[in-house]
C-alpha positions as CSV (number, residue, x, y, z in Angstrom):
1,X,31.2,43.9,19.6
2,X,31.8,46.5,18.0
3,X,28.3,47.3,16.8
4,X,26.0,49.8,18.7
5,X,22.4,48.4,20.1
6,X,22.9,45.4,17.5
7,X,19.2,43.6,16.9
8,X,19.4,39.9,17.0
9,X,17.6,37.1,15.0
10,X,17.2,33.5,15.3
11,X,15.7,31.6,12.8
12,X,14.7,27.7,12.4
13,X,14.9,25.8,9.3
14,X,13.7,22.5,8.7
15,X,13.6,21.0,5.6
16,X,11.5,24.3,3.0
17,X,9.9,25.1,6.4
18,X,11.6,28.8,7.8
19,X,10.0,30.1,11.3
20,X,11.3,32.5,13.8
21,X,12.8,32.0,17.1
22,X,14.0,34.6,18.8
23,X,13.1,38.1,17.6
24,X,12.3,41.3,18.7
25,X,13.8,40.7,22.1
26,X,11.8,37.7,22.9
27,X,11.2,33.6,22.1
28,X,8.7,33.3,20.3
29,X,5.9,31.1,22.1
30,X,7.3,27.1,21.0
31,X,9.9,27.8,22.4
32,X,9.4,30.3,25.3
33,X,9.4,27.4,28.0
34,X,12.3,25.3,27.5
35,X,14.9,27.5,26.0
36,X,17.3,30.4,27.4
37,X,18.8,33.0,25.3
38,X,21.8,35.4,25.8
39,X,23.1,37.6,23.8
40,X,25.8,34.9,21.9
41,X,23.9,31.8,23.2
42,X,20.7,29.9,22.7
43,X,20.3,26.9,25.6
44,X,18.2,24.6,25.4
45,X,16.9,22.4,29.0
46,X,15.3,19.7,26.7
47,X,15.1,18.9,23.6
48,X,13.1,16.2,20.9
49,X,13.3,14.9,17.6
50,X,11.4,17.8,15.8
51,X,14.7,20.2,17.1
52,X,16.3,18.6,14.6
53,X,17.4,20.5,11.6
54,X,19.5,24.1,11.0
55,X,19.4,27.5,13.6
56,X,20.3,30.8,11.6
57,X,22.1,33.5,13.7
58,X,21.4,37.1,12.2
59,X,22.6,40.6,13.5
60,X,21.7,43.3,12.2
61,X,23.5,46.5,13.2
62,X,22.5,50.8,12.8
63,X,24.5,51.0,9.9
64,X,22.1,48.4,8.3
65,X,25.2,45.9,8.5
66,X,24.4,42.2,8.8
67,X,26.4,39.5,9.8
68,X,25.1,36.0,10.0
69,X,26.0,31.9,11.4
70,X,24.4,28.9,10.8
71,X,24.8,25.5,12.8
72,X,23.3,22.2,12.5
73,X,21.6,20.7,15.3
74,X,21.4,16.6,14.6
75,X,18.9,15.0,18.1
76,X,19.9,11.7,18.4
77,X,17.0,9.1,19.1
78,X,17.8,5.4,19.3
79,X,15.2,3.3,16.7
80,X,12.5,1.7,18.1
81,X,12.0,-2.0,17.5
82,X,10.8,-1.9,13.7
83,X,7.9,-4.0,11.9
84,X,8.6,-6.5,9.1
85,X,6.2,-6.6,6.1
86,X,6.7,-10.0,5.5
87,X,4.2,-12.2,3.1
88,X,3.3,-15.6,4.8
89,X,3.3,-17.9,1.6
90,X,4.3,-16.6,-2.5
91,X,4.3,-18.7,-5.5
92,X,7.4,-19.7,-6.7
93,X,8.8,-17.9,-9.9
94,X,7.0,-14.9,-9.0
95,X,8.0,-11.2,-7.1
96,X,8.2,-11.1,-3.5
97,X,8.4,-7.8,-1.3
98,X,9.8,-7.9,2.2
99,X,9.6,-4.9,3.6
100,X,11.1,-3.6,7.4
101,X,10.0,-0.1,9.1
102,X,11.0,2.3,12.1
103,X,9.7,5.9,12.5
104,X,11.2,7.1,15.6
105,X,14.9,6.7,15.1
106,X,17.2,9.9,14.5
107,X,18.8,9.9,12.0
108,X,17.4,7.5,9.9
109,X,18.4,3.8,10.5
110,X,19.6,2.1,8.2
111,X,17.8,-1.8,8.0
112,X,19.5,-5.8,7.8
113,X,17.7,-8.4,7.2
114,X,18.1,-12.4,8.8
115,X,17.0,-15.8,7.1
116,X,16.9,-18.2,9.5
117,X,19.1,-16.4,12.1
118,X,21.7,-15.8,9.5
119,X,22.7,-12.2,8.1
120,X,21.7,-12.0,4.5
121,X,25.0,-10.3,2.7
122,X,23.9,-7.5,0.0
123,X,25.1,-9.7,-2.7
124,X,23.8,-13.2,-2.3
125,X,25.9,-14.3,-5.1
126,X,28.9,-13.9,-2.6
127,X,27.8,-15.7,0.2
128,X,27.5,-19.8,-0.1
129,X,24.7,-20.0,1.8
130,X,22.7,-17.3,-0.3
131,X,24.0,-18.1,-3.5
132,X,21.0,-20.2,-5.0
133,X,18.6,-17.1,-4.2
134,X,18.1,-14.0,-6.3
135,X,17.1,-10.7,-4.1
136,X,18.2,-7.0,-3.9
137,X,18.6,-5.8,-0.8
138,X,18.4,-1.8,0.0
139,X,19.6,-0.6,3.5
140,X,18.3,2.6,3.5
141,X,14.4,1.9,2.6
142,X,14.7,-1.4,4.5
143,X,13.2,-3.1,1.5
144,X,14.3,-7.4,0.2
145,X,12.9,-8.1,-3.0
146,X,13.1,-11.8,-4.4
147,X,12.9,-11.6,-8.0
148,X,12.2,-14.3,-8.8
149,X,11.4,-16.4,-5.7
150,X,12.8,-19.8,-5.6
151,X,11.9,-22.8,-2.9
152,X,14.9,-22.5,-0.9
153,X,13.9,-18.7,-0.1
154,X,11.2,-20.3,2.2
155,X,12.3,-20.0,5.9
156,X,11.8,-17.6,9.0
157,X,12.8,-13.8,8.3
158,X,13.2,-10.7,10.6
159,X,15.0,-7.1,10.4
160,X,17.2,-5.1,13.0
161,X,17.5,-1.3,12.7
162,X,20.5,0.5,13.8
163,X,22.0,4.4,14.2
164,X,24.6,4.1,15.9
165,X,22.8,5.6,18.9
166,X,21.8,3.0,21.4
167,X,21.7,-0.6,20.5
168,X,20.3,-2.4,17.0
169,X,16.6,-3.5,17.4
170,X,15.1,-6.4,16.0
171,X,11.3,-6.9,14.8
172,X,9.5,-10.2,15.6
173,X,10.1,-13.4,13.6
174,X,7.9,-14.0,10.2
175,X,7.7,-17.6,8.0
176,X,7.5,-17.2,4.3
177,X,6.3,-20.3,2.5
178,X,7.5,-20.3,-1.3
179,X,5.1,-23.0,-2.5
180,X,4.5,-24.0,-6.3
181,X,1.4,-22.9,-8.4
182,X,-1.4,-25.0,-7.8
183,X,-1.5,-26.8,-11.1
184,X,-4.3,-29.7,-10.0
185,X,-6.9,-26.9,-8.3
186,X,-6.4,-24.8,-11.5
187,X,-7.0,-27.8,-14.1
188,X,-9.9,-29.0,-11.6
189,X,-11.7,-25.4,-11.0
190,X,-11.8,-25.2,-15.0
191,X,-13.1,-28.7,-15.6
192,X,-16.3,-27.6,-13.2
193,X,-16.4,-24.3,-14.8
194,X,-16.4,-26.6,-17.9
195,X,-19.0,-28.7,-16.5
196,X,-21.4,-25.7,-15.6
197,X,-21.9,-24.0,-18.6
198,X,-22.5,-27.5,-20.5
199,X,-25.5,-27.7,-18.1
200,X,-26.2,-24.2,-18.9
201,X,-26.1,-25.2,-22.2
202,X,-28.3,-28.3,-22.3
203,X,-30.8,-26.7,-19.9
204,X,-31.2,-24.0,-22.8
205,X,-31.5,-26.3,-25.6
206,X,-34.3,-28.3,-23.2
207,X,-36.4,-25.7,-22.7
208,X,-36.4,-24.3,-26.6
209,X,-37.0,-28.1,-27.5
210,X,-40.3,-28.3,-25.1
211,X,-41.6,-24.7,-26.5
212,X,-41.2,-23.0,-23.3
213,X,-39.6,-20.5,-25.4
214,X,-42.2,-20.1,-28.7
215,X,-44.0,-17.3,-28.8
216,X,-47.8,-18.0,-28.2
217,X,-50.3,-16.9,-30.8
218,X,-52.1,-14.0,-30.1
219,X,-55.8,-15.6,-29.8
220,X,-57.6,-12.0,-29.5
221,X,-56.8,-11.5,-33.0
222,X,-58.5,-14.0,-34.4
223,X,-61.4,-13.4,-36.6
224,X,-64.7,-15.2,-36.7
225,X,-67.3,-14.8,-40.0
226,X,-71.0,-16.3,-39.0
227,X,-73.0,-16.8,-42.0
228,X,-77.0,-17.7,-41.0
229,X,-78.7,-18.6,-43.7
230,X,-82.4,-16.7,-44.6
231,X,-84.7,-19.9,-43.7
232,X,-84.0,-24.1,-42.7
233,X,-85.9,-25.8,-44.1
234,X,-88.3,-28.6,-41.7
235,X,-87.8,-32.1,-41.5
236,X,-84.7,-32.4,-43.0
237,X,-81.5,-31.9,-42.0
238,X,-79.0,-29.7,-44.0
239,X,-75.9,-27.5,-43.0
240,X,-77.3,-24.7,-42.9
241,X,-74.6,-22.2,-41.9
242,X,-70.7,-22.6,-41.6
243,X,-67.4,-20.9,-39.9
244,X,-64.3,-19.6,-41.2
245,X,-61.7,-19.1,-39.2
């Protein structure tokens, strides 16, 4: 107040992203619609999601003196219902991802995960329920990971995301089968495999026996020598000329 013809500044930063708001006596366009300055106040008649972040204050007086505030603006947003990323069917012994996601929440939700109706604890090792399964679980990225997946981590799975602003929501139900490798369709698939490339094999050795493989002699090189003799002789018969070939 004690300033003469101060010049006010507002400023939005989200994140490494700095824009103006409110400078040289007027909102810049975003916000020109929906938000009422004063000289100490900035009022906003709606707001979304994207407000979210920090509003920088600056004045700026004729003495070039600067004074400056900073607040935090947090818009709450309930989560939608989230989507689990859940396989239908793993091998047992091997790595299985579960995975559960929600974009519109704000802030962030944090995710927990069911089995069978049943909150899965952090730890499995202290629940007895959970205890014969190995799996971390991470509440921020919403992520279960079974490493490695046994049978009893077959069963029907789904997450719930919560904020604290409105109430948790739950995605739709998923079954996981944990089945064991196929050890009969692996032996069978590489007796045929087997099988074919004997008959590959035998068709080979066929054709090389019957000659369709021998190279055929070249009958246009061939060379003929015709000897005829100077005169036969009449009434008798002789050989009277011959051929080498």
């Amino acid at each position: 107040s004690s300033w003469s013809k101060p010049r006010i500044e507002w400023k939005f930063q989200k994140g490494s992203s700095l824009v103006l708001f409110y400078y040289g006596g007027e909102l810049t366009e975003p916000y020109q619609n929906r938000v009422q300055f004063s000289p100490t106040t900035i009022h906003f008649s709606t707001v979304t999601r994207e407000d979210t972040g920090k509003y920088i204050c600056e004045v700026v007086g004729d003495g070039s003196q600067i004074a400056k505030s900073e607040v935090n603006l947090i818009v709450q947003v309930p989560p939608s219902k989230p989507v689990a990323h859940v396989p239908t069917s793993a091998t047992i012994g091997s790595k299985a991802v579960l995975r559960c996601t929600e974009t519109d929440g704000s802030p962030p939700p944090t995710f927990r995960w069911y089995k069978d109706s049943m909150l899965m604890p952090a730890n499995p090792k202290t629940s007895l329920t959970f205890r014969n399964s190995s799996y971390t679980l991470d509440p921020a990225t919403g992520e279960l990971i079974f490493e490695p997946l046994s049978g009893f981590d077959t069963g029907d799975y789904y997450c719930e995301a919560m904020n604290n602003v409105g109430s948790p929501q739950k995605s739709d139900v998923i079954r996981m089968e944990a089945s064991e490798v196929n050890v009969g369709g692996i032996v069978a698939a590489v007796v045929v495999l087997l099988m074919v490339l004997a008959l590959v094999a035998f068709g080979i050795w066929f054709a090389y026996s019957r000659g369709f493989f021998s190279k055929r002699k070249d009958t246009a090189s061939k060379k003929v020598i015709y000897s005829q003799p100077s005169h036969r002789s009449e009434g008798e018969f002789k050989q009277t000329s011959s051929f080498l070939v």
